[in-house]
C-alpha positions as CSV (number, residue, x, y, z in Angstrom):
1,X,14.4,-6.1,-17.7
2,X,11.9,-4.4,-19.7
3,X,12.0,-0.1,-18.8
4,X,9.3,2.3,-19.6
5,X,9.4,6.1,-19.1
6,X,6.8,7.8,-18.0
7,X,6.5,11.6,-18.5
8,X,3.4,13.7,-17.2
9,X,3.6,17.3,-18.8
10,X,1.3,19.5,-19.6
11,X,0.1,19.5,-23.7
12,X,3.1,19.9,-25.9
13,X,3.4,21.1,-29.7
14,X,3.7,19.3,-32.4
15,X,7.4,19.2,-32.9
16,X,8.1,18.4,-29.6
17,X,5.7,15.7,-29.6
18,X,6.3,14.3,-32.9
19,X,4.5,10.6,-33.8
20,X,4.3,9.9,-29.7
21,X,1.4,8.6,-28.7
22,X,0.5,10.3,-25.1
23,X,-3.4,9.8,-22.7
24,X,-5.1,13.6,-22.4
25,X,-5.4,12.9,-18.8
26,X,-7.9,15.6,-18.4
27,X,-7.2,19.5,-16.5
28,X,-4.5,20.6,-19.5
29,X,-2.1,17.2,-18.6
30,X,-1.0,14.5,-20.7
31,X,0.6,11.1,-20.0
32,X,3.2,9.7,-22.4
33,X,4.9,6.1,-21.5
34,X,7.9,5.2,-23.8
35,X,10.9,3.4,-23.3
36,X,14.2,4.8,-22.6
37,X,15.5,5.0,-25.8
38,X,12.6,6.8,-27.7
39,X,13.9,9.9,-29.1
40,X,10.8,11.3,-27.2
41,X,13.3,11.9,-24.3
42,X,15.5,14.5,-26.2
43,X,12.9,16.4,-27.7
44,X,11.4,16.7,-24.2
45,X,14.9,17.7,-22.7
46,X,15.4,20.4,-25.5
47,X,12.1,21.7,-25.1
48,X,13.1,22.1,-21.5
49,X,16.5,23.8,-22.3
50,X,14.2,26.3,-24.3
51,X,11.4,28.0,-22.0
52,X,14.4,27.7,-19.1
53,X,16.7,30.0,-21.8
54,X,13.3,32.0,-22.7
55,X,11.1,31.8,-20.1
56,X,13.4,31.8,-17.3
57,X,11.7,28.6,-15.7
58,X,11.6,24.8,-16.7
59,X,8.6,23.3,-18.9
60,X,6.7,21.3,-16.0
61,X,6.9,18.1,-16.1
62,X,7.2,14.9,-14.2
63,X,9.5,11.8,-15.0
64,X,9.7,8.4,-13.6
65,X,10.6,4.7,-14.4
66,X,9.1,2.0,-14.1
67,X,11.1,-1.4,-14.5
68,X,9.4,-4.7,-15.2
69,X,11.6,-8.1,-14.3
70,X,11.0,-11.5,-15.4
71,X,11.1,-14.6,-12.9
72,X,14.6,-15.6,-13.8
73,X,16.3,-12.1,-13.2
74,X,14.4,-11.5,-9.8
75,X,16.0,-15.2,-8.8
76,X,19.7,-14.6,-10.0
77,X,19.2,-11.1,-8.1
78,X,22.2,-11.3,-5.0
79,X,20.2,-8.3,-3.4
80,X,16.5,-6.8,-4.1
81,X,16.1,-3.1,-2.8
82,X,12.9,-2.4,-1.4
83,X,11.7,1.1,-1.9
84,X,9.6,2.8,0.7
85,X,6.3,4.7,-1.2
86,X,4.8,6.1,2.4
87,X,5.6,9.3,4.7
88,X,4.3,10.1,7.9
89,X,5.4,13.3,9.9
90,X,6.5,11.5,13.2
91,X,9.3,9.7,14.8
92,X,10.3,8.1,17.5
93,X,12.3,11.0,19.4
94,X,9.4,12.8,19.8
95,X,7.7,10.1,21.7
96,X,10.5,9.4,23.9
97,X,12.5,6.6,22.3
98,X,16.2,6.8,22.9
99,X,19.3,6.4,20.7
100,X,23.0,5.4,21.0
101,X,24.7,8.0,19.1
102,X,28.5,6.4,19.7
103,X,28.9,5.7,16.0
104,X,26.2,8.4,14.4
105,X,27.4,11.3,12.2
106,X,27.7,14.4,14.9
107,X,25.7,16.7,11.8
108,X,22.8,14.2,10.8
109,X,22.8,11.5,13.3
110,X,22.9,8.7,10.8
111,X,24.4,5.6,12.3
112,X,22.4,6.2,15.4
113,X,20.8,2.9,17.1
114,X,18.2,3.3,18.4
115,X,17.4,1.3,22.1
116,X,14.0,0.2,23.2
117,X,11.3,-0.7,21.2
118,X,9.9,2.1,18.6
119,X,7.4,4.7,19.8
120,X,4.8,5.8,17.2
121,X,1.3,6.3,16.2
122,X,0.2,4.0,13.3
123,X,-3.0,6.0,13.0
124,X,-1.6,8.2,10.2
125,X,-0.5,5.3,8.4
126,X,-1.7,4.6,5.2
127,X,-3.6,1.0,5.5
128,X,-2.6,-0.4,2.0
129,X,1.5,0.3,2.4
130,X,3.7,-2.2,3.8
131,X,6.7,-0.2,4.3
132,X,6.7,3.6,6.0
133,X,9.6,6.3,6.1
134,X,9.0,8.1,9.6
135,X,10.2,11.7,9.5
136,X,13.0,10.5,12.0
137,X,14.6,8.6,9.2
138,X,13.2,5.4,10.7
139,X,11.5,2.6,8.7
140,X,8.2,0.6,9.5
141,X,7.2,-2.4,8.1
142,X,4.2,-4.1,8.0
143,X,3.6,-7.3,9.8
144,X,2.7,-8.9,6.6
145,X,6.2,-7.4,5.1
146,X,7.9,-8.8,8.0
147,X,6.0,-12.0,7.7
148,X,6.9,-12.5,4.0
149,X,10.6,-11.5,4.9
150,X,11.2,-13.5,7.3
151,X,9.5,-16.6,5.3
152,X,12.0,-15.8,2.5
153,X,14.7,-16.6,4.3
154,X,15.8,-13.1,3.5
155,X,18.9,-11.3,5.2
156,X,20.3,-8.3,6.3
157,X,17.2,-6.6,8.5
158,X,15.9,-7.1,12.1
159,X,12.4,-6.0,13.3
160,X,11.6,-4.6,16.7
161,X,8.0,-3.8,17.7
162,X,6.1,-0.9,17.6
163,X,4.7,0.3,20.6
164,X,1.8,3.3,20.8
165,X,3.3,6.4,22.3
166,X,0.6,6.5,25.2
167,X,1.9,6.2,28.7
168,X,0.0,2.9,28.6
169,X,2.2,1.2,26.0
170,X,0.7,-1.5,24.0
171,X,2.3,-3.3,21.1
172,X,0.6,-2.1,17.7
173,X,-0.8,-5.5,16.1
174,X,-0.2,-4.6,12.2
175,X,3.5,-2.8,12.7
């Protein structure tokens, strides 16, 4: 597995900085890509500790990783975890879908099942994502997801439809 860090942070001095290379994105922000080991990472974190101590408020930055695997590690993998990259402020309870809450947390609800076939809008979804986080907690997959999933022979998921929330319910072609 090859892991890169990618920081976005506004321009940084010298010390800070030292010999890493970083992209002037433009607007005062810079983009630095290292790997997880580069002593980049602590000078960053210091510089953090320091306005925090001085300033009262954290140096603004951004962090994420991005991990690249080969052929042969993706093979021997005994699970892959898919990570959702779209939101959309709906869910089904607002549209009248109905869950069993026998074996669901009494606080948050999770465990609930839900019963029927989903009711949503897919007109707030974005077109290129293949896998949406509803604000319900619910999770909406693509019909090309699905497709690819269930060609895999991969495990441990079922699919219902999706069905517009119009009294007129139609099954939603994509979802």
């Amino acid at each position: 597995m090859l892991e890169k860090i990618t920081v976005i942070v506004s321009p940084l001095s010298p010390e800070v900085l030292g010999d890493t290379e970083f992209e002037d994105r433009g607007f005062g922000v810079w983009r630095i890509v290292v790997s997880r080991d580069d002593p980049f990472l602590e000078r960053i974190a210091q510089a953090d500790s320091l306005c925090r101590l001085t300033l009262g408020k954290p140096l603004a930055w951004t962090v994420f990783s991005t991990r690249t695997y080969s052929k042969a590690e993706l093979d021997s993998a005994p699970c892959l975890r898919m990570i959702v990259t779209a939101f959309v402020e709906d869910e089904g309870e607002y549209n009248g879908v109905e869950y069993d809450l026998t074996n669901a947390c009494p606080r948050c609800e999770v465990g609930r099942r839900q019963l029927g076939p989903l009711r949503v809008s897919t007109k707030k979804f974005p077109r290129r994502a293949d896998l949406v986080r509803l604000a319900g907690g619910e999770r909406v997959c693509s019909a090309r997801l699905v497709e690819l999933i269930v060609k895999s022979d991969l495990t441990g998921a079922s699919f219902g439809p999706v069905v517009s929330p119009a009294p007129r319910s139609r099954q939603m072609a994509d979802w």
